[in-house]
TORKOLNU-518685 format. One record per residue: z, y, x of N, C-alpha, C, O in turn; residue in three letters. Coordinates in steps of 0.02 Angstrom, whole numbers. Example, Ala and Ser with C-alpha at 12.3 -4.5 7.8 and 13.67 -1.06 7.14 Angstrom:
<atoms>
{atom {390 -284 660} {390 -225 615} {390 -165 660} {423 -166 712} "ALA"}
{atom {354 -112 642} {357 -53 684} {394 2 645} {402 57 670} "SER"}
</atoms>
This chain:
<atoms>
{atom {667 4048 4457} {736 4070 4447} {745 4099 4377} {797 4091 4345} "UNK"}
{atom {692 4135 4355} {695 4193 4293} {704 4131 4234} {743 4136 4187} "UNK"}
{atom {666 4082 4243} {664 4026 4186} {724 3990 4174} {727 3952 4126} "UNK"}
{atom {779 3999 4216} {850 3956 4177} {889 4007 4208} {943 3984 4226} "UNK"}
{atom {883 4063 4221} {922 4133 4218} {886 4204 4216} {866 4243 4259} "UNK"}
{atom {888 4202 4147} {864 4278 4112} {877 4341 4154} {936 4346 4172} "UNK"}
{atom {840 4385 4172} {861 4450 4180} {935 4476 4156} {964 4464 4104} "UNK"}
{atom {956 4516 4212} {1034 4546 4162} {979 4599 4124} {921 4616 4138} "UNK"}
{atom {1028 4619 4062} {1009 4681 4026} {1003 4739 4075} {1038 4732 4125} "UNK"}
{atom {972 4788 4074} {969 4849 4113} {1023 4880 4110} {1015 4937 4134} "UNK"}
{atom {1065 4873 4096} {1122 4920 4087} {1166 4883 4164} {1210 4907 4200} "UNK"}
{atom {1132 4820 4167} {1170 4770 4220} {1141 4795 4278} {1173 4803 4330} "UNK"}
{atom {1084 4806 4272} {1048 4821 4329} {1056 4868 4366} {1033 4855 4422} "UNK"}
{atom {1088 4939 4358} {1087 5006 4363} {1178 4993 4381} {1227 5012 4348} "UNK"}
{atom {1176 4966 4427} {1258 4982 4463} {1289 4997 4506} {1299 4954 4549} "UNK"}
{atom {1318 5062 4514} {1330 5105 4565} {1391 5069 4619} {1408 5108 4663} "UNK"}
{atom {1413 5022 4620} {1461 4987 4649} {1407 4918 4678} {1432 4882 4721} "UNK"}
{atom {1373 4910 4666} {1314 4842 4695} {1262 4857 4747} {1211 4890 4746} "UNK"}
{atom {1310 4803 4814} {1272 4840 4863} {1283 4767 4922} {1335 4743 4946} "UNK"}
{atom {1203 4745 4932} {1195 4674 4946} {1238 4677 5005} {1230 4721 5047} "UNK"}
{atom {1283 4631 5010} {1346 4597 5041} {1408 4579 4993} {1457 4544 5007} "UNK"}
{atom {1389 4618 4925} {1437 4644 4872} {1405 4625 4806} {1436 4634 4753} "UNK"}
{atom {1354 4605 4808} {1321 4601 4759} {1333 4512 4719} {1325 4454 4740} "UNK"}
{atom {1358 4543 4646} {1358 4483 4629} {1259 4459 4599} {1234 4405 4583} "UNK"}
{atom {1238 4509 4601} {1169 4487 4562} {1120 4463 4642} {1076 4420 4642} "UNK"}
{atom {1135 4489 4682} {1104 4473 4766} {1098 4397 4773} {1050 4369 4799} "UNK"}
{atom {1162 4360 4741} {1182 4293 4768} {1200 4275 4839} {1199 4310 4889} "UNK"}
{atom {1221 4199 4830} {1277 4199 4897} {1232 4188 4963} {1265 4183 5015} "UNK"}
{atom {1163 4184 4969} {1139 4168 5022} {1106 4250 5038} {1088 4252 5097} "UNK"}
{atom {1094 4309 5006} {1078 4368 5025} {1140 4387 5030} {1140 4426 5078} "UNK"}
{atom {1184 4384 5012} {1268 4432 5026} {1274 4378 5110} {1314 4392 5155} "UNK"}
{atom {1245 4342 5113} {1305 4312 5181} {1270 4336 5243} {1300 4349 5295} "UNK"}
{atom {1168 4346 5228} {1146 4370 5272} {1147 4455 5292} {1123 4483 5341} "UNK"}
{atom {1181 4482 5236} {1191 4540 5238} {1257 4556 5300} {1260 4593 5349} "UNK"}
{atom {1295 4516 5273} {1362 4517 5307} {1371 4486 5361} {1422 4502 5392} "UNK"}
{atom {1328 4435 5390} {1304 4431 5462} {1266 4502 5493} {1271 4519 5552} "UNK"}
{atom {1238 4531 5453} {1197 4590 5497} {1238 4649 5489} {1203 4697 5505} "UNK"}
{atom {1308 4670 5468} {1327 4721 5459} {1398 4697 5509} {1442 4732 5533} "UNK"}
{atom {1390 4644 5512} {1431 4605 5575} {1418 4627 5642} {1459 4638 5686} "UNK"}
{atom {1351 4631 5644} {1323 4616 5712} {1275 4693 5724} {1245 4696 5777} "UNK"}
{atom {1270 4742 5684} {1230 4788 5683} {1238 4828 5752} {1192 4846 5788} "UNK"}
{atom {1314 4838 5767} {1309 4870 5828} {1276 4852 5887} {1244 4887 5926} "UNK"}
{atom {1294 4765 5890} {1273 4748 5960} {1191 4747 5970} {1165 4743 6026} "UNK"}
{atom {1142 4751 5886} {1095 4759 5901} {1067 4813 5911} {1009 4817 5934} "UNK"}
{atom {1102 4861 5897} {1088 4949 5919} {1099 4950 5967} {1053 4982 5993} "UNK"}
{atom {1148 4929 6020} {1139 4937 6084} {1106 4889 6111} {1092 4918 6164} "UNK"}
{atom {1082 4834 6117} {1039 4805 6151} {965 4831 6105} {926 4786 6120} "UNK"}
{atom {936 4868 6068} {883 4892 6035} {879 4944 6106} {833 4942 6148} "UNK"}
{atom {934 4986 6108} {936 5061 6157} {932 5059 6225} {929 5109 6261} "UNK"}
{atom {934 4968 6253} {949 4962 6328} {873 4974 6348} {820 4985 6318} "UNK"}
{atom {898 4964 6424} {814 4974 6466} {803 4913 6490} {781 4914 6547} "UNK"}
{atom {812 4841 6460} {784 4826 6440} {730 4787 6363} {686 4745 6355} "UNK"}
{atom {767 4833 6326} {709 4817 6254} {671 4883 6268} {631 4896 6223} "UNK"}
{atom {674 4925 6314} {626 4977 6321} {569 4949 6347} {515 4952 6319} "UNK"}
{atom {578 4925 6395} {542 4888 6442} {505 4823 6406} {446 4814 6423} "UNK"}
{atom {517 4803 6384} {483 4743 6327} {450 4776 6280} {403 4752 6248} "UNK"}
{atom {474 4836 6271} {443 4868 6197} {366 4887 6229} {316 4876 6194} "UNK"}
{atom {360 4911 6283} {305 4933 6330} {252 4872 6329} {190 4876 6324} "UNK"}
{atom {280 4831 6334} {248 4767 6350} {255 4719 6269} {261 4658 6268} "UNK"}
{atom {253 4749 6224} {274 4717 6156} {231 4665 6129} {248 4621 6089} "UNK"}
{atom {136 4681 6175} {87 4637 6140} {79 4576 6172} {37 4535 6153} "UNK"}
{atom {132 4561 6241} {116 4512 6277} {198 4471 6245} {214 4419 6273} "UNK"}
{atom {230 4489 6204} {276 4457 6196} {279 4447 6099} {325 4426 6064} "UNK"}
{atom {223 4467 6084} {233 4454 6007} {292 4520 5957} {319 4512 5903} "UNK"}
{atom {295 4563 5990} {350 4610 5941} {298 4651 5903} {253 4679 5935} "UNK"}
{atom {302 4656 5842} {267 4693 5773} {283 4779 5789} {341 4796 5779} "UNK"}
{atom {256 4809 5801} {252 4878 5791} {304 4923 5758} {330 4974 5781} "UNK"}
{atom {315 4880 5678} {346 4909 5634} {422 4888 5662} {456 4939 5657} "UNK"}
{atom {456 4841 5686} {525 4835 5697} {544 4897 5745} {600 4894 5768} "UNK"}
{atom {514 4941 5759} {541 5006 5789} {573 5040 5736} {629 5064 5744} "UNK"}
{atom {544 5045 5687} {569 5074 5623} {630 5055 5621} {674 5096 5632} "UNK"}
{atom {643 5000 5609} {677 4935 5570} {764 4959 5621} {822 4966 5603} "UNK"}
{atom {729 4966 5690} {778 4980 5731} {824 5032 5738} {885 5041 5746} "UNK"}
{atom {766 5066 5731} {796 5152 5743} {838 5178 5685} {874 5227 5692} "UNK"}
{atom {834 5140 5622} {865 5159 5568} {931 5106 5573} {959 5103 5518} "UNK"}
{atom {950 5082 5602} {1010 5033 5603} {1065 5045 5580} {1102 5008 5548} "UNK"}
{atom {1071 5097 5596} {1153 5132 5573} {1136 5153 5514} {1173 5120 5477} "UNK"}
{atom {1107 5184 5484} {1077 5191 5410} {1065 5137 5360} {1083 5152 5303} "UNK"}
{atom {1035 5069 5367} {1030 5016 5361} {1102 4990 5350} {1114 4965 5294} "UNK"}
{atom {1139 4991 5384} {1208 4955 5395} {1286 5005 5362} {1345 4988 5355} "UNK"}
{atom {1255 5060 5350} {1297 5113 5309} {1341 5067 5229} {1301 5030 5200} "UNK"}
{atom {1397 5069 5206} {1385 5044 5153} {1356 5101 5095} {1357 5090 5035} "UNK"}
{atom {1338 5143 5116} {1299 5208 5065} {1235 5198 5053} {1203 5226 5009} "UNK"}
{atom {1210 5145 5101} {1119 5135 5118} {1102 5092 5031} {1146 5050 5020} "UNK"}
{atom {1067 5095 4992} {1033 5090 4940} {932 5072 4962} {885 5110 4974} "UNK"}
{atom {937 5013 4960} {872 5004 4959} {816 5023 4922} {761 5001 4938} "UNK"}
</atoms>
């Protein structure tokens, strides 16, 4: 990508209004998956909170779920904030 589109200058880089869904430097395939998940963030906070992803979470090694998406989960509403800054 860097080879037929240069870095912006740093002054480009450092912008307090750029925030992936919004981002013109993100591009259109990270802004759209952003904006599918800030679409859909609630319904995955509540099905994250039901009894049953509790119940699967218990049982997480017989179904393939990674450890770390608890994280991933529990921060959802933070994640999906438009204030959240990666």
């Amino acid at each position: 990508y860097w080879v037929n589109n240069p870095p912006p200058p740093m002054e480009m880089v450092v912008n307090e209004g750029d925030w992936v869904g919004q981002s013109p430097r993100a591009g259109m395939s990270a802004n759209n998956d952003a904006n599918s998940f800030l679409a859909h963030h609630e319904s995955i906070r509540i099905l994250w909170q039901s009894k049953t992803m509790k119940k699967v979470w218990t049982q997480r090694a017989a179904v393939n779920v990674i450890d770390s998406h608890k994280e991933y989960f529990n921060d959802i509403d933070r994640l999906a904030s438009p204030d959240y800054k990666p």
